[in-house]
N, C-alpha and C positions, 0 to 999 in steps of 0.2 A: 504494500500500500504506500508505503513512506517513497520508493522509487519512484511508483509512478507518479505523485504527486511532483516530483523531484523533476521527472520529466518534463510534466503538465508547466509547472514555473519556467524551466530553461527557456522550453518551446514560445512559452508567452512573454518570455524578455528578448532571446533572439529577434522574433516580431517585432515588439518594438522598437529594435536596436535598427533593423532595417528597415521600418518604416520612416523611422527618426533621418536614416542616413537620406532615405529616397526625398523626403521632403528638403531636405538643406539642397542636394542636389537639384532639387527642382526651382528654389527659388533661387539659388544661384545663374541656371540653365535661362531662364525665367523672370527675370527683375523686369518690371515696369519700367517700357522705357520711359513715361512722364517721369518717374523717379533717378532715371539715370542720364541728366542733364549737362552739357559743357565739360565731358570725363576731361582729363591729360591725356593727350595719345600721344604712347609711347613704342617707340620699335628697336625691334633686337636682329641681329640675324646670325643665326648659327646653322651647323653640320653636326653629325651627332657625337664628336668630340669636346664640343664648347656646351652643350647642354646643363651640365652641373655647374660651369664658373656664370651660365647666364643666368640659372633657375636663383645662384646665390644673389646674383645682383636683384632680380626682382624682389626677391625676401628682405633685401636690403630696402629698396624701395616701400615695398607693403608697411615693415617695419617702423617706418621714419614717417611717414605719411599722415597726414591732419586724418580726423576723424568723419569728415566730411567729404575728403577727396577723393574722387572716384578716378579712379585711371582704366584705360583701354589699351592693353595690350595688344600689340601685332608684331607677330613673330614671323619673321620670312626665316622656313628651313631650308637647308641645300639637302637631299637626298635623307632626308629622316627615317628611322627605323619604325619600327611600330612603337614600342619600348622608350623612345625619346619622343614620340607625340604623345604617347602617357604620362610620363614625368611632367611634360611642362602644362599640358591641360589643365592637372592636378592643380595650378596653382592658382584657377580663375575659384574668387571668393562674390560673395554676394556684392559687392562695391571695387572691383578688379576682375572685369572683363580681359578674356582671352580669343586669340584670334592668330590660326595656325595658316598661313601660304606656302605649300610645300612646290620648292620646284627641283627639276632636273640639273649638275652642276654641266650637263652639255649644254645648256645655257650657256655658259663663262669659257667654253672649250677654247674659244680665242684669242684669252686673255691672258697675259703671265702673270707670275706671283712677284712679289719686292722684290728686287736685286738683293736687298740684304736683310730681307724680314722669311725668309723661305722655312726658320728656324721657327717664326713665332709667329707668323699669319696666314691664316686657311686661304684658300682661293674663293672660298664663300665669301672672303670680304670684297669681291669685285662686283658682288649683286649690288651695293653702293652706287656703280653708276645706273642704274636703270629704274632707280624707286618711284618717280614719279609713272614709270609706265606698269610698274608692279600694285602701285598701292594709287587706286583712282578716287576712293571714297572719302579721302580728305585732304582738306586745305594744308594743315598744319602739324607735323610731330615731332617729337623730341626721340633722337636716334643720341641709342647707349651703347659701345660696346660691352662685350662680355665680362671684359676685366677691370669692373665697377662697381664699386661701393658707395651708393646712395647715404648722406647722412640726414637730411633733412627731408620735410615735403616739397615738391617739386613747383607745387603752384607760384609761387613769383618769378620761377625760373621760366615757367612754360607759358606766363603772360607776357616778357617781354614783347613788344612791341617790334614786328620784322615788316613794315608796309614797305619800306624801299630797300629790302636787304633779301636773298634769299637766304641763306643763314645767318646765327649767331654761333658764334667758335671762340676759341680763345688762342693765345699766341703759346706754338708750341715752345717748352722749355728747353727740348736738348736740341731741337733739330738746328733751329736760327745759325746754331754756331756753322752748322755746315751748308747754309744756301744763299742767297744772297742780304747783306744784312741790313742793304737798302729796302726791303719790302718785308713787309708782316709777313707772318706765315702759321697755318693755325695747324690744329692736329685737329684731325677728323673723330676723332675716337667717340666723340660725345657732340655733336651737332644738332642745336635747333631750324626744323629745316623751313621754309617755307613754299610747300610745295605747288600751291597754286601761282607764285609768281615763278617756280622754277618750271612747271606745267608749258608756263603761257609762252615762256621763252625756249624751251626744248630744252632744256641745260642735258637733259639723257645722254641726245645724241652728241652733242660738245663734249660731254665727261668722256665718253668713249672714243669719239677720237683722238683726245686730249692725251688717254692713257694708251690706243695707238703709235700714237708719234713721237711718245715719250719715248728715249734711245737711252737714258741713264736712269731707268722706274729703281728706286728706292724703298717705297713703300710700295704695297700694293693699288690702293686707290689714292693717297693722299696727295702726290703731288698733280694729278689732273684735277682736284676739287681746288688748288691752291692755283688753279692757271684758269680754269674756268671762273671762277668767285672772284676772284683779285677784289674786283673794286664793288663789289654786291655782299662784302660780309660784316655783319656787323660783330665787332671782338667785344669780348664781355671780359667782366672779373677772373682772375683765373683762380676764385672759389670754385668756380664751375667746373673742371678740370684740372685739378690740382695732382703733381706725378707723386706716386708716391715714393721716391726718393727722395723726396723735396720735404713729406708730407712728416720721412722720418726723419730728416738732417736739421741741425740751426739754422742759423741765419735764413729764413727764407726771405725776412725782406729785403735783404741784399741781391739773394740769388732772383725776386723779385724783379730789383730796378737793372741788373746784369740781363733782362732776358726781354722788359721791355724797353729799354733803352732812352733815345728821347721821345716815347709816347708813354713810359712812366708818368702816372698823374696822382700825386698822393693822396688825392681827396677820395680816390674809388679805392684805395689802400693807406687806411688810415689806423694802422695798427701799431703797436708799442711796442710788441712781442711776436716772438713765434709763438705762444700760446693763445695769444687773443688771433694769431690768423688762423689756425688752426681749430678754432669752436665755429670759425667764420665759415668752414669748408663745407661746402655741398653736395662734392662728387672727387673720390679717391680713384685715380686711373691708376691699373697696375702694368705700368710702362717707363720707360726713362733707363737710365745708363745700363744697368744691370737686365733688365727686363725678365726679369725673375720672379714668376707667378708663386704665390702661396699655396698652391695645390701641386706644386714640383717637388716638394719635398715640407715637410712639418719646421717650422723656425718658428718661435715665439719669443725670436730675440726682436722683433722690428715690431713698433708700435701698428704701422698698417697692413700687415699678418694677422696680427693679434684681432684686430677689428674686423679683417675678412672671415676667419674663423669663425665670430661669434655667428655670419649669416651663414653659414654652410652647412647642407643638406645634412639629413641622417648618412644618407646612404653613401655620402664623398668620409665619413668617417669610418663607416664599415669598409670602405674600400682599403682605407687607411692601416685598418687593422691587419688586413690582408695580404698589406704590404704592393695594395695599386694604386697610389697616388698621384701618383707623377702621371700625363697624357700625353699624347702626343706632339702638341704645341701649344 
């Protein structure tokens, strides 16, 4: 008697447990869109090697995010597994909309990798030049790469005003030293785009010529976005983009006025300290001298490891345990 009773309960909590689940999934699947007004669209794009350094970035985001902010995820894959459109599905919450474009990398067959980034960037990063013909249904989004650490809510960042810019970028920190140091030059890693003025002017097919005729490519996309944009980018704080060698070293406001030279303007960096710029920071890239990602190996000697850890999956520490850390690039 005691069993089947015993049973009788299981059976009627399992129920529940699954009812419980179906329903969340339903009003996630399901929100009203009168209720899901002016999200943040934000986009990623990965292959199914970058999945866990990008799934950590969005948890970084979700994390940090106003209580109120709803974000719209769109994730352009290069050739996804079944197994890697499960993982990042997973992370659409009732107020963080998901949105999977899975394409073919014979897309990009024509394109080559960086001359000297072959070590740390997929070729999936050359769908960059084709977004406005990939992504039709909006004006405006905020493009992050994978190896990013969101610290705050994004909303002032993603209201910037871009009516006569097609993006907003910031001045790369290590590159300047080696291009010409008569003109800005931003890193693409983290881009506000706007894509209805880059729509109207075709910038698509420009980007890809651009990285066509480039005879010395470096990066994989960055310096045709740096020849197309020249004079259409609007450069921000580089809270926005802060490297994290920069983010772990002193002096940044030295290395600061070292990088933007005489467009240094103290009042947009009006800090005492490297710890008051560093509460300031809104987005940790993990790129710059070393480029040494925190999922290559476990170090919790560097303050922005330390902070990439807290967002990182279960399942990148099971790997860890296993001794699969480290990925391919």
């Amino acid at each position: 008697m005691n069993k089947r009773i015993f049973y009788i309960v299981t059976i009627i909590l399992l129920s529940f447990i699954i009812l419980f689940f179906f329903i969340k999934k339903n009003e996630i699947n399901n929100t009203n869109e009168e209720e899901f007004k002016n999200p943040i669209n934000i986009l990623f794009i990965t292959d199914n090697n970058y999945v866990m350094p990008v799934t950590t970035t969005i948890r970084s985001i979700i994390a940090n995010k106003n209580k109120r902010t709803q974000i719209q995820i769109t994730i352009i894959g290069v050739d996804l597994s079944y197994y890697s459109i499960l993982k990042l599905q997973k992370i659409a919450k009732k107020d963080v909309k998901v949105e999977l474009i899975d394409i073919e990398s014979t897309y990009l067959k024509n394109l080559s990798d960086g001359k000297y980034s072959n070590a740390a960037v997929s070729r999936a990063d050359n769908t960059k030049l084709f977004l406005t013909s990939i992504i039709k249904d909006k004006d405006k989004i905020l493009y992050i790469d994978g190896d990013v650490i969101i610290l705050k809510d994004l909303s002032e960042f993603y209201n910037i005003n871009l009516d006569d810019y097609y993006i907003g970028a910031v001045d790369d920190w290590q590159t300047k030293k080696r291009y010409d140091k008569n003109k800005r030059y931003f890193n693409n890693g983290i881009m506000l785009l706007n894509l209805k003025a880059m729509r109207k002017d075709n910038t698509d097919d420009k980007l890809f010529k651009a990285k066509q005729q480039d005879k010395t490519p470096r990066f994989v996309t960055q310096d045709a976005f740096n020849t197309v944009m020249e004079n259409k980018v609007y450069f921000m704080p580089l809270i926005y983009n802060t490297f994290a060698p920069e983010y772990d070293n002193n002096n940044i406001n030295m290395r600061i006025k070292e990088v933007l030279g005489k467009n240094y303007n103290p009042q947009t960096y009006p800090y005492k300290n490297d710890e008051e710029y560093r509460k300031e920071v809104v987005a940790i890239h993990y790129c710059g001298w070393y480029n040494i990602k925190p999922w290559w190996q476990l170090d919790f000697s560097r303050k922005t490891n330390r902070i990439w850890y807290k967002y990182a999956p279960l399942y990148f520490w099971i790997d860890c345990i296993q001794g699969k850390c480290k990925i391919p690039y």
